[in-house]
C-alpha positions as CSV (number, residue, x, y, z in Angstrom):
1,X,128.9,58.4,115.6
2,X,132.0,58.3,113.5
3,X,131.7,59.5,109.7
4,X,132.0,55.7,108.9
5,X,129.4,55.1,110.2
6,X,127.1,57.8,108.5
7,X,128.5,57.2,105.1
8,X,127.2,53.3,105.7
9,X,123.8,54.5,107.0
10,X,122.9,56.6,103.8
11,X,120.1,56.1,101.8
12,X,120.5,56.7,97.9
13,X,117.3,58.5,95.9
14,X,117.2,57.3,92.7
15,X,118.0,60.3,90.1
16,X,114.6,59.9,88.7
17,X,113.1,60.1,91.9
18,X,114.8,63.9,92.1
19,X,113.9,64.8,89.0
20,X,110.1,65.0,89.3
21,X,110.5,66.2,92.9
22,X,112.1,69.0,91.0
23,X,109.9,69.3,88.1
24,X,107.2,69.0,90.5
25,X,108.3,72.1,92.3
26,X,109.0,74.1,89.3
27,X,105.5,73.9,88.5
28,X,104.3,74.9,92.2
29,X,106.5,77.9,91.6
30,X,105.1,78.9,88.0
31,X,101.6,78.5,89.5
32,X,102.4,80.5,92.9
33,X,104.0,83.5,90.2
34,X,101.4,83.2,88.2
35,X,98.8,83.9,91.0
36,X,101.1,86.3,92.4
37,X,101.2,88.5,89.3
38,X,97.2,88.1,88.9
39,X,96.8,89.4,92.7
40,X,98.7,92.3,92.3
41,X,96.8,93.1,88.7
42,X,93.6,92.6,90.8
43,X,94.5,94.6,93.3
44,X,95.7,97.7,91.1
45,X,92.1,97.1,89.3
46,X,90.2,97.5,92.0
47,X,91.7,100.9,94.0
48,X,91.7,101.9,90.7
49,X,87.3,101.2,90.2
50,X,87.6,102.9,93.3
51,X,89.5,105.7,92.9
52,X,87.2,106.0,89.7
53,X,83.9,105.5,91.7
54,X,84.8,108.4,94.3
55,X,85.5,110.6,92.0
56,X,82.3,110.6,90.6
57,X,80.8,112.2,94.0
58,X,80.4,115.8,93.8
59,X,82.2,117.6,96.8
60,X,79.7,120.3,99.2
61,X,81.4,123.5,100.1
62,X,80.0,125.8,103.0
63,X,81.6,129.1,103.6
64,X,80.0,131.7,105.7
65,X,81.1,135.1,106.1
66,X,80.1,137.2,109.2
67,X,80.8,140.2,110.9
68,X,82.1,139.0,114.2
69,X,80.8,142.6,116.3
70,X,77.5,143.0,114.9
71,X,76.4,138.8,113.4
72,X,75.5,140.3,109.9
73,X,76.8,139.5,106.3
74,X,76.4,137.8,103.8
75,X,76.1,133.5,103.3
76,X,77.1,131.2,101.2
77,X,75.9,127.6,100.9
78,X,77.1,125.5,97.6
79,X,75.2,121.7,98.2
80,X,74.9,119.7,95.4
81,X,73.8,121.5,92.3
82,X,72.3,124.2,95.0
83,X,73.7,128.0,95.6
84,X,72.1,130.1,98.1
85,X,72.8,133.5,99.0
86,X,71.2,135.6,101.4
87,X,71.6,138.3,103.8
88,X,70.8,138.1,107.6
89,X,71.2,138.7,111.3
90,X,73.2,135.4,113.1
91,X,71.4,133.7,115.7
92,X,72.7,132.4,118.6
């Protein structure tokens, strides 16, 4: 096909056609920043709720001290709000 021929075959849009295509599309994009912008507040929000309900948690610590030759020594057990200390023989 010869560019004749194309240049015959060529259908003409109206300019008012092209104009609301494009304000059509401008509003598409507005909307899809828009939401874009309100997922990525969203999503900072909620690690940050999270971040901020974890850290509410209190964290248990156990460390036990033993003499390795003999089994005794002294423990401690920190839970929750709970300390105990006590003196013993290992078992096992």
């Amino acid at each position: 096909m010869s560019c004749e021929e194309c240049k015959e075959n060529r259908v003409t849009i109206p300019y008012l056609v092209h104009e609301s295509d494009m304000s059509r599309m401008e509003r598409i994009i507005k909307r899809l920043w828009i939401l874009l912008i309100l997922s990525i507040v969203l999503l900072v929000g909620t690690n940050a709720a999270w971040i901020f309900y974890e850290s509410q948690w209190q964290v248990n610590q156990t460390e036990i001290s033993q003499d390795v030759d003999t089994g005794e020594g002294n423990a401690y057990v920190a839970g929750i709000g709970d300390v105990y200390y006590g003196e013993g023989k290992a078992e096992g």
